[in-house]
PLY file of the C-alpha trace (Angstrom):
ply
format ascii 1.0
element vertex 362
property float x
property float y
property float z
element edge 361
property int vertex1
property int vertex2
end_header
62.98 -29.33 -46.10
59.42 -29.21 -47.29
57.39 -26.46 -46.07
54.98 -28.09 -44.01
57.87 -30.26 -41.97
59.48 -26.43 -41.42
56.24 -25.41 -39.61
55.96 -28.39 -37.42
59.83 -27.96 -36.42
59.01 -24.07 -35.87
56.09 -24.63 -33.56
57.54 -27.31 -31.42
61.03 -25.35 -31.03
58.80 -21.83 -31.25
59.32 -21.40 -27.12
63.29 -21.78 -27.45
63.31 -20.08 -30.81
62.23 -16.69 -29.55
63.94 -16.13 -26.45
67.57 -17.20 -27.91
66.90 -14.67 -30.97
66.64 -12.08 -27.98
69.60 -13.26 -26.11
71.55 -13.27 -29.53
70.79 -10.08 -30.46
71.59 -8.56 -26.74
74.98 -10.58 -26.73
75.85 -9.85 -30.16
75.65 -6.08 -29.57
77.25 -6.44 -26.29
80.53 -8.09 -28.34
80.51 -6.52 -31.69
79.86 -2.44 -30.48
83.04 -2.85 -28.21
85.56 -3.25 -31.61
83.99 -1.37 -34.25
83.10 2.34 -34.90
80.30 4.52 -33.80
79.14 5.16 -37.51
79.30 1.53 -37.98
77.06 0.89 -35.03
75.13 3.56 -36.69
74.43 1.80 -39.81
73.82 -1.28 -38.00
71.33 -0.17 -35.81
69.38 1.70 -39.36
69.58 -2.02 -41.03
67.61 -3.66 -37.36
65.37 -0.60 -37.75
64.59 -1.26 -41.39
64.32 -5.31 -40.60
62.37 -4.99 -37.89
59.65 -2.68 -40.23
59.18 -5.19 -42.68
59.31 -8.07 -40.10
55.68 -6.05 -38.46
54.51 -6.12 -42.33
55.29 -9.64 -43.26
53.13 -10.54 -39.64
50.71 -8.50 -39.85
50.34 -9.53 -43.73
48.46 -12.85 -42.95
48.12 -16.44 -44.84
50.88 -16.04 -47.61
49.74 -19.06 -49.03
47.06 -17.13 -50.68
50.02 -15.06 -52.62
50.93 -16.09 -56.21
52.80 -18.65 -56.72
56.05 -16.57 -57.87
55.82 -14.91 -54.56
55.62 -18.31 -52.25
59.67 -18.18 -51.14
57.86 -15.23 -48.97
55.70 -18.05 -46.98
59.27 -18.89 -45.02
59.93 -15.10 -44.10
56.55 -15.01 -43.04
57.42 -18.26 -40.90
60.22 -16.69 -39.16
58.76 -13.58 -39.09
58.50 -13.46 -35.38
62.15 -14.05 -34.31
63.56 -11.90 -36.50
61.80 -9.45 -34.86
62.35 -10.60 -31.46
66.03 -10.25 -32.12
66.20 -6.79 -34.22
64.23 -5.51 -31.01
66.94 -7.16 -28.76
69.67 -5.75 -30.68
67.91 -2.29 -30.58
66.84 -1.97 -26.90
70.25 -3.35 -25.98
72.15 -1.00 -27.69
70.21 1.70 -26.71
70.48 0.27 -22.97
74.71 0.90 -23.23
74.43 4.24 -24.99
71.75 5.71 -22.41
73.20 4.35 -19.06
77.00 5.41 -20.27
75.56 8.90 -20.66
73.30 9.68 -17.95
73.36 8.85 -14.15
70.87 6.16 -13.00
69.30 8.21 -9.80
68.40 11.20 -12.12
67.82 9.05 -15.37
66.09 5.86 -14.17
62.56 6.14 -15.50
63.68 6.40 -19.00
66.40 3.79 -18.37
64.54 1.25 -16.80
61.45 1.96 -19.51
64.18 0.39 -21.78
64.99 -2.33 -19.25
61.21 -3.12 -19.00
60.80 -3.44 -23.04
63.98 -5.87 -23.56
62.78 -8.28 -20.51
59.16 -7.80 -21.71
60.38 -8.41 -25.31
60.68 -11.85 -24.06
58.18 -12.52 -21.21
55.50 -11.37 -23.07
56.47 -12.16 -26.43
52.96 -12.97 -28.10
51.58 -9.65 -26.90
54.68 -7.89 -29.11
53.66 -9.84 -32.11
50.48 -8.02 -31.70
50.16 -4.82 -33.90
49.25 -2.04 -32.00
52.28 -3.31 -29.58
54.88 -3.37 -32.00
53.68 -0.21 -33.33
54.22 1.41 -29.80
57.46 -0.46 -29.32
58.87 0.43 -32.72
58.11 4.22 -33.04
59.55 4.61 -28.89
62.69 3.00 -30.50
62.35 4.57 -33.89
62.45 8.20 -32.00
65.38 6.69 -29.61
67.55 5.77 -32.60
67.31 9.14 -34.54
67.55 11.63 -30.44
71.06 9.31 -30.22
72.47 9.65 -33.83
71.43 13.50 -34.73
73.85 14.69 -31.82
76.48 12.84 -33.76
75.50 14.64 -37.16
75.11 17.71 -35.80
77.43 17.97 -33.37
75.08 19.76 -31.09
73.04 19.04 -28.09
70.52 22.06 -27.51
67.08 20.75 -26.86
66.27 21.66 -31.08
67.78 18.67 -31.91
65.60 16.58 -29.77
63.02 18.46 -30.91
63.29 17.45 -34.73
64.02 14.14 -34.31
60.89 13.74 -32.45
59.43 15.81 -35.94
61.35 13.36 -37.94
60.17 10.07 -36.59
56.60 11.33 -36.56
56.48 12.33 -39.81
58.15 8.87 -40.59
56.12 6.53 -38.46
52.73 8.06 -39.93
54.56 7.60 -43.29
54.64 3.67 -42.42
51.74 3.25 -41.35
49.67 4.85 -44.27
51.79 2.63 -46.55
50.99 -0.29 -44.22
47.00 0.64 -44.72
47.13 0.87 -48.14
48.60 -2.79 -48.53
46.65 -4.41 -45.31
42.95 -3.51 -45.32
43.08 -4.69 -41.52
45.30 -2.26 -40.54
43.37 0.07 -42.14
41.11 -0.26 -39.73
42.82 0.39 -36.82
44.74 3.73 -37.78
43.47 5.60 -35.62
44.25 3.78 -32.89
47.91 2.75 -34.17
47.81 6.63 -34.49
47.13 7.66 -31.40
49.74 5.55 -30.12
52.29 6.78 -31.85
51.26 10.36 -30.43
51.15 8.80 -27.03
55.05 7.45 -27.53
55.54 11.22 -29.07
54.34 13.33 -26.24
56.11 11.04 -23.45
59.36 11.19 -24.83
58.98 14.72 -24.78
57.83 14.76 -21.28
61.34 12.79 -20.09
63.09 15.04 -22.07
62.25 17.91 -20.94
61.84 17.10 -17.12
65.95 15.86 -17.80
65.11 12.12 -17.46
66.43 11.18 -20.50
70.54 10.88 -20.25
72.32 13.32 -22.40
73.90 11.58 -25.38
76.35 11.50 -26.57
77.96 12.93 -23.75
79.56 9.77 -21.32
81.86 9.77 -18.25
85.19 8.10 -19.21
86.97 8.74 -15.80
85.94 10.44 -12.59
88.08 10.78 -9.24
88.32 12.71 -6.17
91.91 14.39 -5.55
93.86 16.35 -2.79
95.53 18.28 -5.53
95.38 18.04 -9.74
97.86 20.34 -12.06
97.64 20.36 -15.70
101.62 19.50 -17.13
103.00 21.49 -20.19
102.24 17.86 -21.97
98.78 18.61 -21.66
98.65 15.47 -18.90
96.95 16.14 -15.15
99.27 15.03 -12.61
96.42 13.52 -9.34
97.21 13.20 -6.32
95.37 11.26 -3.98
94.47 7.94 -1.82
95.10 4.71 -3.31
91.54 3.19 -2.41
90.99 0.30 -5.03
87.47 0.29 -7.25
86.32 -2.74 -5.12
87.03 -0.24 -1.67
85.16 2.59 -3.55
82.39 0.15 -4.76
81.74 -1.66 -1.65
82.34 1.18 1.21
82.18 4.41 -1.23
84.43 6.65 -1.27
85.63 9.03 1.20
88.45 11.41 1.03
90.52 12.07 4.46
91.53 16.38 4.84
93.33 18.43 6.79
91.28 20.94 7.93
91.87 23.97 5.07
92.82 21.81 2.21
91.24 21.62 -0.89
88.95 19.43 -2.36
89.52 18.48 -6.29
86.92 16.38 -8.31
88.05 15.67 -11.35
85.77 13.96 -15.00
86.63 13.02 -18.61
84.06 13.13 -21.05
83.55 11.69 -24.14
81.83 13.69 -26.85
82.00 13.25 -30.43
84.34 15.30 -32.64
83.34 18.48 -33.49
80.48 18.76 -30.28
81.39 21.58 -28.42
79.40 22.47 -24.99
79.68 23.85 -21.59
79.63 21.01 -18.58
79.08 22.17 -14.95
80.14 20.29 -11.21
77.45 20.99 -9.38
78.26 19.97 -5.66
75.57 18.63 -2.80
75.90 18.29 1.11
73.73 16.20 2.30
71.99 18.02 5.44
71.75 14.40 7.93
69.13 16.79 10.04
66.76 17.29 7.27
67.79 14.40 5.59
68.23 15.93 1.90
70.30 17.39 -0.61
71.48 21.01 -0.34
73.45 22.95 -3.10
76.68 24.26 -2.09
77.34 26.18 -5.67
77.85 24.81 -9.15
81.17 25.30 -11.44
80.88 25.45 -15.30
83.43 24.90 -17.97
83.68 24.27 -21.47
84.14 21.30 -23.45
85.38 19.86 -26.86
85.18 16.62 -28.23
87.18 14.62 -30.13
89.03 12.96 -27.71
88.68 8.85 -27.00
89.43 8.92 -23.60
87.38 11.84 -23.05
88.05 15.57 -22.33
89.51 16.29 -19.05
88.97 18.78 -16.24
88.54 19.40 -12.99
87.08 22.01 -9.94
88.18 22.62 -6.75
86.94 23.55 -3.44
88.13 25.04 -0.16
85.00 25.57 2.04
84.20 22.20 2.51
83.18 20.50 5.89
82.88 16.63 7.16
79.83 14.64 5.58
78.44 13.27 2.72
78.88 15.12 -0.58
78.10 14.80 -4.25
79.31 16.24 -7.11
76.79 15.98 -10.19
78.18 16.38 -13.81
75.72 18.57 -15.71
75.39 19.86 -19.37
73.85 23.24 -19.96
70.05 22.50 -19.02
70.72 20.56 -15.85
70.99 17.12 -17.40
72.93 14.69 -15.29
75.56 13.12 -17.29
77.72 11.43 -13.98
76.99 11.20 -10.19
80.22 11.56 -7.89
79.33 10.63 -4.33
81.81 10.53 -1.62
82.13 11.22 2.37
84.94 13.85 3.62
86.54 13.05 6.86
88.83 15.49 8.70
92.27 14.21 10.30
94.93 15.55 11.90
97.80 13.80 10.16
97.85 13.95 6.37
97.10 10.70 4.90
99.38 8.76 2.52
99.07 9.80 -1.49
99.67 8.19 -4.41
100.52 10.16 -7.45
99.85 9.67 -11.41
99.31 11.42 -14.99
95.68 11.38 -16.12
0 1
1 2
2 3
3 4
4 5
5 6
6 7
7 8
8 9
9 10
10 11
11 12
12 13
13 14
14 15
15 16
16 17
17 18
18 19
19 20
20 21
21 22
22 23
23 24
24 25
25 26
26 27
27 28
28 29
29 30
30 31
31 32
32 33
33 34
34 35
35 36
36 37
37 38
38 39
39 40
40 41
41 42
42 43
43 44
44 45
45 46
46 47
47 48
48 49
49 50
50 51
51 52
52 53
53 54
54 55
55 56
56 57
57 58
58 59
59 60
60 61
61 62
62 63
63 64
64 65
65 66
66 67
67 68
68 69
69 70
70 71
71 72
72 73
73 74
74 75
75 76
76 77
77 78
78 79
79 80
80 81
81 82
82 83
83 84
84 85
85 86
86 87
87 88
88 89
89 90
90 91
91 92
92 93
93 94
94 95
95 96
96 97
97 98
98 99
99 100
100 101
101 102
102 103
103 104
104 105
105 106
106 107
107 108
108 109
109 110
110 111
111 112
112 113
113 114
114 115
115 116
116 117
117 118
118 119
119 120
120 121
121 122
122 123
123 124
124 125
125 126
126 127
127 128
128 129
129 130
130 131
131 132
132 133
133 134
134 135
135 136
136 137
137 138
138 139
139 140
140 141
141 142
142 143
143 144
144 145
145 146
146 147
147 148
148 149
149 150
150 151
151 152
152 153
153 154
154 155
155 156
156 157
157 158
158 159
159 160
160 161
161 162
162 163
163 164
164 165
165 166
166 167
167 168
168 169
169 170
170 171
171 172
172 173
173 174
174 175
175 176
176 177
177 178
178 179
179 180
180 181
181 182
182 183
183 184
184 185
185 186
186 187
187 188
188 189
189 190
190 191
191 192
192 193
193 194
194 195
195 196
196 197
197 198
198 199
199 200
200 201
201 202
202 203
203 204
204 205
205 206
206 207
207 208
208 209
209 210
210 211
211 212
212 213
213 214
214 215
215 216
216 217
217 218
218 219
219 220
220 221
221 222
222 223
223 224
224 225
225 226
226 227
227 228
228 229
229 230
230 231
231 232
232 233
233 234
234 235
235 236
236 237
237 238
238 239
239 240
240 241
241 242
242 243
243 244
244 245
245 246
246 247
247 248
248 249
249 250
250 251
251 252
252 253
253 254
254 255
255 256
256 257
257 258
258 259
259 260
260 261
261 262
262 263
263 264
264 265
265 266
266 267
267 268
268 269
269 270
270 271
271 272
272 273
273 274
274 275
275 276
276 277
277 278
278 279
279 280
280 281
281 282
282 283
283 284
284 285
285 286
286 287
287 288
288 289
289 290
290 291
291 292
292 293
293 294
294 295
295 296
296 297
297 298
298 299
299 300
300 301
301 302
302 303
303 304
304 305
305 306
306 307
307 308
308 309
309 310
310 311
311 312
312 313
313 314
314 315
315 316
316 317
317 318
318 319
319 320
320 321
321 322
322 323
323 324
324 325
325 326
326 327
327 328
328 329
329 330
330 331
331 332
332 333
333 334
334 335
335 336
336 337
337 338
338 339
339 340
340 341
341 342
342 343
343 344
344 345
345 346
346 347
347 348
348 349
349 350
350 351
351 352
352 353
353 354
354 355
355 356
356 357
357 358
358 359
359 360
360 361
């Protein structure tokens, strides 16, 4: 196809051509991240990182047809410059979406979460403005510094706040890297460093902000399975026998949970998490009551134990509690620092009668 008929195709498809390289990219990561391995994902996620840095290059580079004529073949990346982009970004933000809301609760997460939210939609809504350099810049360093705070847990096998902390070191040093190579080859971008600079530092300083204020989800840690019990014993196998009402998810989902005691039973909440082989940390229940009076959230004590990954379905454990009363409760799943990695909500009911159990191996 000669050039010129290529453009004219491009520009009258252009409106259908970037919004279904978005959608392909979220889909794609959607299907393909559920069968293969996390280092995989890894290395997939590095490649739309790399693509996506010369994609912001070969736009911001200009009229190739004043290249030599060896280098003309580059004309047709230049072409299609724009939705490769638009669909390494989708395939970024949306695999960052999964990873993020798997790891964190929503109600104590949801600034960073729907930040993420906000930059896939807007990837396509307001795609010219993304194509625009001092966007992308902000839009690729924010996802730059996302990419290396979710893999250096996995190489380190550590969450303290350090690691957060040099990957936010690491990308900076990176993205200023780019950027003077970018000036050096672009004499426009040149003159806007400072501003493409200051951006980056913007990006920079926020992330630290939701990090530190615990409103960015801890990865890799993730819920696998949550429940509240009437009673939970760990089996010489290693298995936890549950017992406790046979509510289906649809119940739970549409009219919450709520567990029916005798008055002086226990209460048993019980969580697997994931983390990655090798990560070992301390977790913590910390349970609410919700004061109706008042309307808020009081503590009524918080439980810690330790964890080890390793394990698919996710390490398991429980806590238990006696002194409970009729109400709303919630149990939030914390790491170390008070990051929420699950929300547990539930009402407790007293009765008179026990109420009907059903019992399995978790």
């Amino acid at each position: 196809m000669h050039f010129s008929t290529l453009v004219a195709w491009y520009q009258q498809y252009e409106r259908y051509l970037i919004p279904a390289s978005l959608l392909f990219g979220l889909i794609s990561d959607f299907l393909l991240f559920q069968y293969i391995n996390t280092g995989l994902v890894f290395s997939i996620l590095a490649f739309h990182l790399t693509l996506s840095a010369a994609m912001i290059a070969f736009i911001q580079y200009g009229d190739v047809d004043a290249v030599r004529p060896y280098w003309r073949w580059l004309k047709y990346v230049r072409l299609f410059a724009p939705v490769i982009l638009q669909y390494s970004f989708g395939a970024l933000l949306s695999s960052f979406f999964v990873f993020y809301w798997f790891s964190g609760s929503f109600f104590s997460s949801w600034p960073f979460i729907l930040l993420v939210v906000f930059l896939m939609v807007s990837n396509d809504i307001l795609k010219k403005y993304y194509l625009r350099l001092p966007v992308a810049i902000g839009v690729y360093y924010f996802i730059f510094f996302s990419y290396l705070a979710l893999v250096l847990p996995y190489l380190l096998s550590t969450i303290e706040p350090w690691v957060f902390v040099v990957a936010g070191l690491v990308s900076l040093g990176g993205m200023l890297f780019y950027l003077g190579g970018l000036s050096l080859l672009i004499p426009r971008v040149m003159a806007r460093r400072f501003l493409l600079g200051n951006i980056v530092l913007v990006v920079f300083v926020g992330l630290h902000v939701l990090y530190f204020t615990n409103m960015i989800p801890p990865v890799p840690l993730t819920i696998r399975d949550a429940g509240i019990f009437h009673h939970i014993e760990r089996l010489p196998s290693g298995d936890y026998l549950v017992r406790g009402e046979g509510n289906s998810p649809a119940h739970d989902f549409f009219f919450g949970r709520t567990i029916h005691r005798t008055p002086g039973s226990p209460v048993y909440v019980y969580t697997a998490i994931f983390a990655p082989t090798r990560l070992e940390t301390r977790v913590a229940h910390h349970w609410y009551y919700f004061d109706g009076v008042a309307r808020r959230w009081h503590s009524a004590g918080t439980i810690g134990y330790a964890i080890t990954g390793g394990r698919d379905d996710g390490y398991r454990g429980y806590t238990r509690r006696v002194n409970v009363f009729p109400g709303r409760w919630r149990v939030d799943v914390e790491t170390a620092r008070g990051q929420v990695i699950g929300r547990i909500v539930f009402e407790i009911e007293h009765v008179e009668t026990p109420p009907a159990l059903f019992e399995e191996r978790r």
